[in-house]
N, C-alpha and C positions, 0 to 999 in steps of 0.2 A: 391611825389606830386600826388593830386587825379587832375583827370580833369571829370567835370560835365557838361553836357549839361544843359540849364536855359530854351532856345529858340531854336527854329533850325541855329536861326544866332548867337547865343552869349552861349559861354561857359565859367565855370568859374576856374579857374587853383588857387589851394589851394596850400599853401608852411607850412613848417614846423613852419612860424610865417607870419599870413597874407596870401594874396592872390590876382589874377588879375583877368581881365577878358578880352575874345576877341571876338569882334565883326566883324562880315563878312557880304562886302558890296561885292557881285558877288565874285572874286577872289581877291580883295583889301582886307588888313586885318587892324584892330586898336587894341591896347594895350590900357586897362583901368589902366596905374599902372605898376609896372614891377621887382614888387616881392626885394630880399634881392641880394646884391650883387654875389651872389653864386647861381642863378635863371636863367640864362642866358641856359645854356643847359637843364633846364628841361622844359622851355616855347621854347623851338626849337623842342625838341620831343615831346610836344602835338602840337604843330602844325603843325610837319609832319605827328601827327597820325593820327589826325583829315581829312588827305588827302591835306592838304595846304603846300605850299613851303614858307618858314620863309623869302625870297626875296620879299614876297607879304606884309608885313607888313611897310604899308603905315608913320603910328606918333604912337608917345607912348605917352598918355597923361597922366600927374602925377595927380595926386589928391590932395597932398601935400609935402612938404621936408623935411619928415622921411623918414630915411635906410629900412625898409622895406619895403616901395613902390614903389621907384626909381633907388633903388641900380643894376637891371641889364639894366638900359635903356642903359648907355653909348657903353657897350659891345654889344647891339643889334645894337644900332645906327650903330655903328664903322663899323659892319657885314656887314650891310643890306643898311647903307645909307634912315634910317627914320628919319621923323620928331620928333622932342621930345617938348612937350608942356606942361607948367605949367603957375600958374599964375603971375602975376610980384612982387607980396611980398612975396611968396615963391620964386622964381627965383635965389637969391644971396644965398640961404640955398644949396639948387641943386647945384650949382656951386660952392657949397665949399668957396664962398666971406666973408660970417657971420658963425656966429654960429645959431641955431636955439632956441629959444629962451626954457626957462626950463617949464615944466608945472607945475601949482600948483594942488599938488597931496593932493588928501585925502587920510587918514592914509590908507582905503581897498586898494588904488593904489600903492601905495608904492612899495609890491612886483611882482604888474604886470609889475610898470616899469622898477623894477630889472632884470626883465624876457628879458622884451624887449630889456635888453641893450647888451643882449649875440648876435643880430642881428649883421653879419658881418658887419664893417665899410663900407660904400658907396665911392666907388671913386668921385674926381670932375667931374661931371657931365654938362654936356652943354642943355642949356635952347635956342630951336631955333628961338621959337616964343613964346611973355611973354601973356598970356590970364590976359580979365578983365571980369569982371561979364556981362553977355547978348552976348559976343566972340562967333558969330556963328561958326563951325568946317565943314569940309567936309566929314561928316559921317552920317549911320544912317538916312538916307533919310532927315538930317538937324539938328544938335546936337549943345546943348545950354549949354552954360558953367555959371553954376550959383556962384555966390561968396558965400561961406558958411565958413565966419571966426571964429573963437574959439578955434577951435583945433588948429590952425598956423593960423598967419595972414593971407595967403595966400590959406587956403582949398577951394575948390572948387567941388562941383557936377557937373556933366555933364546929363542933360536931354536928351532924345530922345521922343519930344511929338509926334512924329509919329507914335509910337512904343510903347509909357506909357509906357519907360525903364528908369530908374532912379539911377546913380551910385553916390552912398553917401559919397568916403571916409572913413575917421575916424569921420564924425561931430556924424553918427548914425550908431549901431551896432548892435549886435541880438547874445544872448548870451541864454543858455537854455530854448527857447521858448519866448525867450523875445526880445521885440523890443526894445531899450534905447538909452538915449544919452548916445555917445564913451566916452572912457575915458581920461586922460591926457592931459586936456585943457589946453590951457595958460590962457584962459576966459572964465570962465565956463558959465558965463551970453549969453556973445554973441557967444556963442557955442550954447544953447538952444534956441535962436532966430532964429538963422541959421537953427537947427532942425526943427522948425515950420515953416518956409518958406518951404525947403524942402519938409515939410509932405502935402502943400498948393498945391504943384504941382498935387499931384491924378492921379501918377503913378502906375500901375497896376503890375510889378516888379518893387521890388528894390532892388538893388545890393550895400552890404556894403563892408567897408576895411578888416572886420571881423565879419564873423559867416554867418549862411546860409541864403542863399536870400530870398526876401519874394515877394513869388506868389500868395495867397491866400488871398484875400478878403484886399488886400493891403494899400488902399485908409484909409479904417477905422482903421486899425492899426496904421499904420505911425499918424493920426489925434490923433486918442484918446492915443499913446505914447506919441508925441509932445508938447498935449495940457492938460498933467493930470492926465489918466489913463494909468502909467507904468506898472499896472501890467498885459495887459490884454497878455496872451497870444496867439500865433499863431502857424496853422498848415503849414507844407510846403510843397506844392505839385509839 
């Protein structure tokens, strides 16, 4: 696992598929996401290495209900006794209630999602508190849970307009220099909608389910990917 500093409050903890992020209010801590079933002890040693005690991590909030980004909340929950937050159409996926629904893949995706499917099984998971789009949170000097459906009915951003911090999920991703819409939609339509809401915000970081974050000149990337121009590429500083 790499673990990266973004900000001097938020770092971003990288897994061998995917990745979280943690955000530090004084010594209370938040989970953006919580890696693959098998993630549990490597988000315990960066956060002790970072100097923080893993008893300080306040809620984990999902982004969506894929195994890669949920799969160690139960196991911290269980630990630690945090909160675990998703939104309420993803909620019964988390819980293991439904199935989650199949993405329609184009033919390039096909073998990504083979790829994805080697991600260890997720246990049922407990959903403590269901979020809906505008769901103020207590983090982040005031953090905004935006509904960003397409990839699962249920995806959700979480803003920090305090902060111009913006964590996307799977709706938006950044794959060799490039900022794009994620892959493996259920809706690829209302996935690109989602994205341009998203890019509307004119956050200054933003922090995706996948690939490296974007610090630099942020606002017009996320716009001109959102709205057109995928190909532009970005530097990351």
């Amino acid at each position: 696992m790499e673990l990266i500093e973004i900000l001097p409050r938020l770092h971003l903890l990288r897994f061998r598929i995917g990745q979280a992020y943690l955000w530090r209010d004084g010594s209370e801590l938040t989970l953006i996401d919580a890696g693959d079933a098998e993630s549990g002890p490597a988000i315990e040693e960066a956060v002790r290495g970072l100097g923080h005690d893993p008893a300080r991590i306040a809620r984990i909030v999902i982004t969506h209900g894929h195994r890669d980004h949920y799969g160690a909340a139960q196991e911290l929950a269980d630990r630690y006794d945090c909160e675990i937050l998703a939104h309420r159409l993803d909620a019964p996926y988390i819980r293991g209630e439904a199935e989650v629904p199949a993405p329609d893949l184009l033919d390039w995706e096909i073998p990504i999602h083979a790829h994805g499917l080697t991600v260890p099984v997720a246990p049922p998971t407990r959903v403590d508190t269901e979020l809906s789009d505008g769901s103020a949170l207590p983090f982040g000097d005031g953090a905004v849970v935006v509904h960003s459906p397409g990839h699962t009915p249920g995806s959700v951003g979480i803003h920090l307009p305090r902060h111009k911090v913006l964590f996307t999920g799977d709706c938006v991703a950044e794959a060799q220099g490039q900022v794009l819409l994620g892959v493996m939609n259920i809706d690829r339509e209302r996935a690109a909608a989602s994205f341009g809401r998203l890019a509307d915000l004119e956050a200054a970081t933003v922090c995706f389910g996948h690939g490296e974050p974007l610090t630099e000149d942020a606002v017009a990337v996320m716009r001109a990917s959102a709205h057109g121009d995928a190909g532009l590429q970005v530097e990351h500083g």
